[in-house]
C-alpha positions as CSV (number, residue, x, y, z in Angstrom):
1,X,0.0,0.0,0.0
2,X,1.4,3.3,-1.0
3,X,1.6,5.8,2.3
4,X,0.9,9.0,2.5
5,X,3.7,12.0,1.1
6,X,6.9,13.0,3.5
7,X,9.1,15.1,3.5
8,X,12.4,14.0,4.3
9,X,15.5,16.5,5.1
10,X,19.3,14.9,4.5
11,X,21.4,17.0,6.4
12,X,24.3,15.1,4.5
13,X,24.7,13.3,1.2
14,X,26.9,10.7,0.5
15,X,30.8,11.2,1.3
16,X,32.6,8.1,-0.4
17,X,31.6,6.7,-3.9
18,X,29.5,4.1,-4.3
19,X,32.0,2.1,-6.3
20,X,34.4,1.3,-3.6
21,X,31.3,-0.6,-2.0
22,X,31.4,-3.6,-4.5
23,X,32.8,-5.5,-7.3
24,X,33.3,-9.0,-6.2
25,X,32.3,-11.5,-8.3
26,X,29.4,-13.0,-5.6
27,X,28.0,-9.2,-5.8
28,X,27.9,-9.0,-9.6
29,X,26.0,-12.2,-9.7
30,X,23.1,-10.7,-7.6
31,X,23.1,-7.0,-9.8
32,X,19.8,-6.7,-11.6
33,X,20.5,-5.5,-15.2
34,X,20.8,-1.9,-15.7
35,X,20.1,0.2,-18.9
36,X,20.7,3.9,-19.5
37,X,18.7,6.1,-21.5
38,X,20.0,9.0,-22.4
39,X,19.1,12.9,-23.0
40,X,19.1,15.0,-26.1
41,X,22.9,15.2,-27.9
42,X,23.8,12.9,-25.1
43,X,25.3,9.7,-27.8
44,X,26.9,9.6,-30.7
45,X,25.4,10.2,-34.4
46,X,26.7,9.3,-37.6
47,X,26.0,9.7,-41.0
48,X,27.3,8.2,-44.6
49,X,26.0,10.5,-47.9
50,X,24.4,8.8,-51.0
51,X,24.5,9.5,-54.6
52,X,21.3,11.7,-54.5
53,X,23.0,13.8,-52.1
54,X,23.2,17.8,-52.9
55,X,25.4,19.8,-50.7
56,X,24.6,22.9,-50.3
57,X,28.1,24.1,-50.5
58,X,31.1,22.2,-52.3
59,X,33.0,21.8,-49.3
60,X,29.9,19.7,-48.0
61,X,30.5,16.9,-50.9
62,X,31.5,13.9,-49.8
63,X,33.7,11.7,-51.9
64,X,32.4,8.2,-53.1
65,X,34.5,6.0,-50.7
66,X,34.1,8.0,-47.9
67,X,31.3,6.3,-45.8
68,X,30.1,6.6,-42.4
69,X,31.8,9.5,-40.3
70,X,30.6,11.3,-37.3
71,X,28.0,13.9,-37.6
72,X,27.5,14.1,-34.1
73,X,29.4,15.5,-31.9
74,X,30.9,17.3,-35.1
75,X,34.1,18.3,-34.5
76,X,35.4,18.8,-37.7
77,X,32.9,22.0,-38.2
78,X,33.8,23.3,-35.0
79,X,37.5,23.9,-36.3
80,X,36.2,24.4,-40.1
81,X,33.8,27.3,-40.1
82,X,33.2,26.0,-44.0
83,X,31.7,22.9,-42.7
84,X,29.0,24.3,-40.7
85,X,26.7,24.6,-43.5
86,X,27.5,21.1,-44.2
87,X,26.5,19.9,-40.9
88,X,23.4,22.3,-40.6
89,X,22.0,20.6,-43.9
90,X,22.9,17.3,-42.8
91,X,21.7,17.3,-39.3
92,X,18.1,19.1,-40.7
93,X,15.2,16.7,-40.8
94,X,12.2,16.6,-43.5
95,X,8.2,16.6,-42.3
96,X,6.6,14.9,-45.0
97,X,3.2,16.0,-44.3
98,X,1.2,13.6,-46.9
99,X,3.5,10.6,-45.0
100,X,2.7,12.7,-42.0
101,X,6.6,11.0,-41.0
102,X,10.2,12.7,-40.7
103,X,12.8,11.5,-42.3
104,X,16.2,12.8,-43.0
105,X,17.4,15.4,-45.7
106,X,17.5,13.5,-49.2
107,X,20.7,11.8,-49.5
108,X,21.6,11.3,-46.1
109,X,21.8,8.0,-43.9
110,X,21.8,8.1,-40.3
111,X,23.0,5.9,-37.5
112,X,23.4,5.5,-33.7
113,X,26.5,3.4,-33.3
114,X,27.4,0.7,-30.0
115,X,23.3,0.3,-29.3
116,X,23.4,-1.8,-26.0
117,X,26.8,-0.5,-25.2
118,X,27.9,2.3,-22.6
119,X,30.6,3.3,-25.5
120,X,27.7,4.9,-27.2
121,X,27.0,7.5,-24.4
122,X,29.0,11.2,-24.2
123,X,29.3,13.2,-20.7
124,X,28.2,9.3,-18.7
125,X,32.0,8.3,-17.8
126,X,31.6,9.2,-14.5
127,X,28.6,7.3,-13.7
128,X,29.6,4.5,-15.8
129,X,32.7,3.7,-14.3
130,X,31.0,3.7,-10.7
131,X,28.9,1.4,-11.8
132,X,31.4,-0.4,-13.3
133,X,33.0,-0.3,-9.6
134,X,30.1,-1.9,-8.2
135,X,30.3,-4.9,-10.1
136,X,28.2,-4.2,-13.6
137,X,30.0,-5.1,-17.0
138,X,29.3,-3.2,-20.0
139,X,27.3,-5.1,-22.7
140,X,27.1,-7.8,-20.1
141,X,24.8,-6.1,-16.8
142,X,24.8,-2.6,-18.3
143,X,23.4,-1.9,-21.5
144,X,23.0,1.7,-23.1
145,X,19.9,2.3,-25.8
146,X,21.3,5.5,-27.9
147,X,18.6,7.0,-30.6
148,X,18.7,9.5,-33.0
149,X,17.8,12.2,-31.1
150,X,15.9,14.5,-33.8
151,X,13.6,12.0,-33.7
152,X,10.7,10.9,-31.4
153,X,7.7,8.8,-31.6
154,X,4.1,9.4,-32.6
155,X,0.5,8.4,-31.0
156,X,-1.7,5.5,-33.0
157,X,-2.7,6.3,-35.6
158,X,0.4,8.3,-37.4
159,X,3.5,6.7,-38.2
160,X,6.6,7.1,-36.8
161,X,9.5,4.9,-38.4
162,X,12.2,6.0,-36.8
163,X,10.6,6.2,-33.7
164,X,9.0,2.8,-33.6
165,X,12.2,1.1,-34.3
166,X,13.6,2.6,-31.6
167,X,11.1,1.6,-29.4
168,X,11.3,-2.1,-30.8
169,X,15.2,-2.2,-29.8
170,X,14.7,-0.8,-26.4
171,X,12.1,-2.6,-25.5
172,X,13.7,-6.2,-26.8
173,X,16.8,-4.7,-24.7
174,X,15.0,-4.6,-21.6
175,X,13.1,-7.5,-22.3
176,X,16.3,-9.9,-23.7
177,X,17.7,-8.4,-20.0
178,X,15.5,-10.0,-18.4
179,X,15.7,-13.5,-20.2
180,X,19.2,-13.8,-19.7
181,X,19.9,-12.6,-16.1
182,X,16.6,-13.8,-14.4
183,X,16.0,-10.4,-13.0
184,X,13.9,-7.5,-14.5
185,X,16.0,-4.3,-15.6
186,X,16.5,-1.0,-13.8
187,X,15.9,2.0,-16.6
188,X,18.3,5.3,-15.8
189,X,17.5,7.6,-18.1
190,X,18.3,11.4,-18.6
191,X,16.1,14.4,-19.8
192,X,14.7,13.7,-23.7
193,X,15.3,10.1,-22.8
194,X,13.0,10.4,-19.4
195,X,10.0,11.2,-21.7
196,X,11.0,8.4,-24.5
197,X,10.8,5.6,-21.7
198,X,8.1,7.0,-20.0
199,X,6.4,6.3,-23.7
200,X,7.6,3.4,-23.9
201,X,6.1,2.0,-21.2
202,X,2.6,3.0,-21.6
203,X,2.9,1.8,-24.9
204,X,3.6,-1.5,-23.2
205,X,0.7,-4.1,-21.8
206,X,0.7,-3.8,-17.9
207,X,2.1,-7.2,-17.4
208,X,5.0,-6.8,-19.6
209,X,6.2,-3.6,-17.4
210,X,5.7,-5.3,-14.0
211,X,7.7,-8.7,-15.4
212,X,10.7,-6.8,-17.1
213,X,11.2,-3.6,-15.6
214,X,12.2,-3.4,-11.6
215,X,12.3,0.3,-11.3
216,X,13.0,3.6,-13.7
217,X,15.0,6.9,-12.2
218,X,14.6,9.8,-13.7
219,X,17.3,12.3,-13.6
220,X,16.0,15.7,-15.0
221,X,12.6,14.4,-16.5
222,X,11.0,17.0,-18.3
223,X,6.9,15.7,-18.9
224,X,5.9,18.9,-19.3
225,X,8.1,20.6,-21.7
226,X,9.8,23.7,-20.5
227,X,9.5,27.9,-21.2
228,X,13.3,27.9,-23.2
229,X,11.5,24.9,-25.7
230,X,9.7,28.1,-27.0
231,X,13.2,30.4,-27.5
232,X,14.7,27.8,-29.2
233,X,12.2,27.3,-32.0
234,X,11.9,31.2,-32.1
235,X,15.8,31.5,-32.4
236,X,16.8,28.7,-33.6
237,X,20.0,26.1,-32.5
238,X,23.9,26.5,-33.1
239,X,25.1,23.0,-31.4
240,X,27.9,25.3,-29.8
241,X,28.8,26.2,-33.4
242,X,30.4,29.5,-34.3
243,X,28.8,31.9,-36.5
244,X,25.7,29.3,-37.8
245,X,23.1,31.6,-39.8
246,X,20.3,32.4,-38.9
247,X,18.4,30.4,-41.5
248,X,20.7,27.2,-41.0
249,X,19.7,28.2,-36.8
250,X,16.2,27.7,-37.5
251,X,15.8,25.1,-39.8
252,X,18.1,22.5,-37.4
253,X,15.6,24.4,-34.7
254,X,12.4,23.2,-36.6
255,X,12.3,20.5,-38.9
256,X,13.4,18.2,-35.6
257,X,10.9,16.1,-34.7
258,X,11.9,16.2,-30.9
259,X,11.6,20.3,-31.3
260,X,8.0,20.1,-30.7
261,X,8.6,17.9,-27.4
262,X,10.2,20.8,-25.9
263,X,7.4,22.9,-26.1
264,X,5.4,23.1,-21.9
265,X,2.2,21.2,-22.6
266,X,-0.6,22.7,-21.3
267,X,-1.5,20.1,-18.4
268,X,1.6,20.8,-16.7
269,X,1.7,25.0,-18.1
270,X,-1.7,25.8,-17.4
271,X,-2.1,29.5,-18.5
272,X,1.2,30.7,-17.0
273,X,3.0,33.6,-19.9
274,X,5.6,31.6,-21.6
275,X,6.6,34.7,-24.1
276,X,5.0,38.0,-24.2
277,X,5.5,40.8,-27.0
278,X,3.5,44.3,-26.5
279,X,0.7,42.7,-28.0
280,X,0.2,38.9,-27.2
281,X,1.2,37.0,-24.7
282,X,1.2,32.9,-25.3
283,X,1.1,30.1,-22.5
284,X,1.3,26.6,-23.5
285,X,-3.0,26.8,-23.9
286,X,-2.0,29.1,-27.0
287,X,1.4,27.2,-28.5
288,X,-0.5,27.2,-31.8
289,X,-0.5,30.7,-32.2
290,X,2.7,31.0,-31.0
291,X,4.2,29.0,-33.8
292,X,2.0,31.3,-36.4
293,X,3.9,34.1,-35.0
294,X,7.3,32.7,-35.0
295,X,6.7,31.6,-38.9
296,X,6.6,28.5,-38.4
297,X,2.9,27.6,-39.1
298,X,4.3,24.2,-40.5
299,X,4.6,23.4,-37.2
300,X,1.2,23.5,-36.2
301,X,-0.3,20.3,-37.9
302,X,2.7,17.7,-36.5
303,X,2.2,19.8,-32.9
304,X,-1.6,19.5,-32.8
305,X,-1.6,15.8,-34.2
306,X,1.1,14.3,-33.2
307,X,2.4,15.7,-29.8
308,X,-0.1,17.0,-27.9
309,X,-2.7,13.8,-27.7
310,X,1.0,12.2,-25.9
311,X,0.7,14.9,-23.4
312,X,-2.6,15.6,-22.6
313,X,-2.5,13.5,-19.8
314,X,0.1,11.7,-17.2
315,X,-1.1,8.4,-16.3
316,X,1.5,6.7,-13.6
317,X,3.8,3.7,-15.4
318,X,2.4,1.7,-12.2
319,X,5.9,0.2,-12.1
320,X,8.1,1.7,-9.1
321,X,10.2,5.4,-9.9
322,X,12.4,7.4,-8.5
323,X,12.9,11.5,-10.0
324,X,16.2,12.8,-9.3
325,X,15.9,16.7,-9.8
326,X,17.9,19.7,-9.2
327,X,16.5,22.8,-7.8
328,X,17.1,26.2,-6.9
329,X,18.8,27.4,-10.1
330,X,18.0,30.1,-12.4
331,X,15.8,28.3,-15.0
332,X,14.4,30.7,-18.1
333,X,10.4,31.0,-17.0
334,X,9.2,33.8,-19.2
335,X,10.4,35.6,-22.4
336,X,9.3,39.5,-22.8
337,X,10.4,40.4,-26.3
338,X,10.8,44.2,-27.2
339,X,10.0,46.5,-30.2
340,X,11.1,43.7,-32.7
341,X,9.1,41.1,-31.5
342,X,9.6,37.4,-31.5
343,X,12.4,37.7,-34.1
344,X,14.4,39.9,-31.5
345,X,16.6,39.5,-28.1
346,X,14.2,39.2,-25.2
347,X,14.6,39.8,-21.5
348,X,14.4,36.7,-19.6
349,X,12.4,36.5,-16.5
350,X,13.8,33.7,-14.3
351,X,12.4,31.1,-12.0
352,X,13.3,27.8,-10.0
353,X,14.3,24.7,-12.0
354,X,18.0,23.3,-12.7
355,X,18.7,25.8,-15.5
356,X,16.7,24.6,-18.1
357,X,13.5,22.7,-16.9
358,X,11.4,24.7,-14.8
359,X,10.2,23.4,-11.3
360,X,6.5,22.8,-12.6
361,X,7.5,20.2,-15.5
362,X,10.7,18.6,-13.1
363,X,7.7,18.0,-10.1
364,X,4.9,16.8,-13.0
365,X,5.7,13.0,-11.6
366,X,4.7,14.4,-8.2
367,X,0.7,13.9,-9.1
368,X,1.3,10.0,-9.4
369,X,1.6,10.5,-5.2
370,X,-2.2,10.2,-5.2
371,X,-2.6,7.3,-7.4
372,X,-2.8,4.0,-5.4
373,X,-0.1,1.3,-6.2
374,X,2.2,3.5,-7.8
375,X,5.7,3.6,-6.2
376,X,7.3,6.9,-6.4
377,X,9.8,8.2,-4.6
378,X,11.1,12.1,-5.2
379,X,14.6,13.1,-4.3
380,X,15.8,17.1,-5.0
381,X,19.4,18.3,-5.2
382,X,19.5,22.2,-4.8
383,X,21.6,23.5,-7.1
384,X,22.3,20.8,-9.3
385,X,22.0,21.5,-12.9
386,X,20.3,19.8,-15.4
387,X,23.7,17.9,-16.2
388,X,25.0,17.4,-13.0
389,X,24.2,14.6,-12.0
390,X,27.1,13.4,-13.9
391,X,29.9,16.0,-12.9
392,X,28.9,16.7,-9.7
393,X,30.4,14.6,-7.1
394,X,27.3,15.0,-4.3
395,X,24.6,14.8,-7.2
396,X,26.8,11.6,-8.8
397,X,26.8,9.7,-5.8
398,X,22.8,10.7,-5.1
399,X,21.8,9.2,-8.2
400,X,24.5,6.0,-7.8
401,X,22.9,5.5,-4.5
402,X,19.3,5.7,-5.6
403,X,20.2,3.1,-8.2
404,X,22.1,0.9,-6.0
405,X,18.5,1.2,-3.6
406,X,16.5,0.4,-6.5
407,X,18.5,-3.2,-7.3
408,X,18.0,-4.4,-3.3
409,X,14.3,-3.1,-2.6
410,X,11.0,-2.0,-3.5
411,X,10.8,1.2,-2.1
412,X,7.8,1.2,0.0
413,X,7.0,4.7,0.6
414,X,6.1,8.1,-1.6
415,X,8.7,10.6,0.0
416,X,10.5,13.8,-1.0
417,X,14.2,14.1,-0.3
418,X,15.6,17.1,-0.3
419,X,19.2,18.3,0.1
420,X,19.8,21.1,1.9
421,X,23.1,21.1,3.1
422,X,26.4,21.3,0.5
423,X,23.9,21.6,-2.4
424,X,26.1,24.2,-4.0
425,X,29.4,22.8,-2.8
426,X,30.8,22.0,-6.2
């Protein structure tokens, strides 16, 4: 039976790594499998160009033999500023509104190298070698599910081929876990990759989540979108790149499937001003309009029809979770925008959040408190940022500890835990 909400203060956090609690072989035999899912950017893309490729530039044609090569993390346009159109067109997707799919730019094949391997991950060494330390082997105990991460998935009814592979592989990984260990997996997943498992398993019958999922932690999860999701298709997305055009800003921006995704859904929103210009103001109830404004009334069908009926409601996973947040750092809220309107700089109001998803969308899981049978379990790291939990040493061994609880129990209680102490001792 699931008790009541607590709040729980932790004067102190962790003080030694988890990995110097483990390793031996006895210990590793026990380990329930774990897989990582992880945020937006967060593994490794590459891409191989076809004969029906047109670049949009010469120094973006590639020579017959020259076959898969990183697109992302590009490094080769970071140092060459003649590559950047190169990437820009390359990493652009295509909404084929009478397929009502995405797909990539004409001539280009993707891939997500090392699926089921933690060699496919970027910024989780940290927490991969602890849990290496505590007795899991990559490929082995610990699995990784990258994905293309311009992509997402669709409601029935609209197709989603990218997508729906992706959802095949992950879900025979944490199934096949399962079948070869003898113990149901443990899901970690990160941001972008919070809401794709989430998904998943309510695409999933309730017996198959309660047989081959233990428990899912959620570090960062962002269910309800967030205010910045809105900047970002207004201004568009340089990847860190230097002097990316405008035009090239937006289109990476918008033809993403997982653009849309970023947008705060109303449920979560309510009627809250997201961006304001002297003479509208748009909350998530209005995002339709807001796209209109922004130029990018393409936008609206694929929002209306194939993201918003995912969001319109929260039902719990009914198998046991644990959110990991950060609080108590600046976290974009509101966008005023001046005499230029959308297309301009706008001052940014600020409220709580962990510097990119604001507190309303982080506490979202929160609701499934009331819902009998669902095991939740809340724990809040002031001033952790959305990425710390991997830098971090406090917020690293949190999250390490929380997994490490979710392999030996069922956690049997809904409670918050919140650090209050050290939080911003980095």
């Amino acid at each position: 039976m699931v008790l009541a909400p607590a709040l729980l203060v932790v004067a102190a956090l962790l003080a030694q790594p988890l990995g110097s609690r483990s390793g031996d072989d006895a210990g590793a035999a026990n380990l329930h499998p774990v897989v990582l899912v992880p945020g937006y950017g967060s593994d490794q893309l590459e891409a191989m160009l076809t004969a029906a490729y047109e670049p949009p530039a010469p120094a973006c044609a590639g020579s017959a033999d020259q076959g898969w090569f990183p697109l992302w993390p590009n490094h080769t346009a970071m140092r060459d500023a003649s590559q950047v159109p190169c990437f820009a067109d390359q990493m652009s997707l295509v909404y084929d509104a009478g397929a009502d799919d995405y797909r990539n730019a004409d001539g280009v094949a993707t891939r997500t190298p090392f699926f089921g391997s933690a060699r496919a991950l970027i910024g989780w060494d940290r927490l991969v070698q602890q849990l290496e330390g505590m007795g899991y082997r990559d490929g082995e105990t610990l699995h990784a599910a990258p994905y293309d991460f311009r992509y997402a998935v669709a409601p029935p009814g609209h197709p989603s081929a990218v997508g729906d592979r992706y959802f095949r592989d992950l879900g025979r990984l944490i199934q096949e876990s399962r079948l070869i260990h003898g113990r149901p997996a443990i899901v970690v997943a990160h941001s972008f990759g919070c809401a794709l498992t989430y998904q998943l398993l309510l695409s999933r019958p309730l017996p198959w989540r309660r047989r081959y999922v233990k428990h899912v932690v959620l570090l960062g999860p962002a269910l309800g979108g967030f205010a910045h999701g809105m900047r970002l298709l207004s201004a568009g997305m340089d990847y860190g790149l230097p002097n990316v055009p405008r035009p090239a800003m937006l289109r990476m921006a918008r033809t993403q499937q997982s653009a849309l995704w970023r947008l705060p859904t109303p449920l979560v929103f309510g009627d809250r001003p997201l961006a304001m210009t002297s003479a509208a103001a748009y909350s998530a109830r209005n995002v339709s309009a807001f796209l209109e404004a922004i130029g990018f009334q393409e936008g609206v069908r694929p929002y209306l029809t194939r993201v918003l009926p995912m969001w319109e409601a929260l039902p719990p996973p009914m198998v046991p979770v644990t959110s990991v947040v950060g609080f108590g750092v600046s976290t974009p809220e509101t966008y005023v925008f001046g005499a230029d309107g959308l297309e301009g700089e706008a001052e940014v109001l600020y409220g709580d959040g962990d510097g990119e998803i604001n507190m309303v969308s982080l506490a979202a899981v929160e609701r499934w408190s009331e819902v009998e049978g669902q095991v939740l379990k809340v724990v809040r790291l002031r001033g952790v940022h959305h990425d710390g939990f991997f830098s971090i040493d406090f917020a690293l061994n949190s999250t390490l500890a929380e997994i490490s609880e979710a392999g030996e129990s069922v956690i049997e209680q809904i409670g918050i835990v919140s650090c209050q102490q050290k939080c911003s001792d980095y």
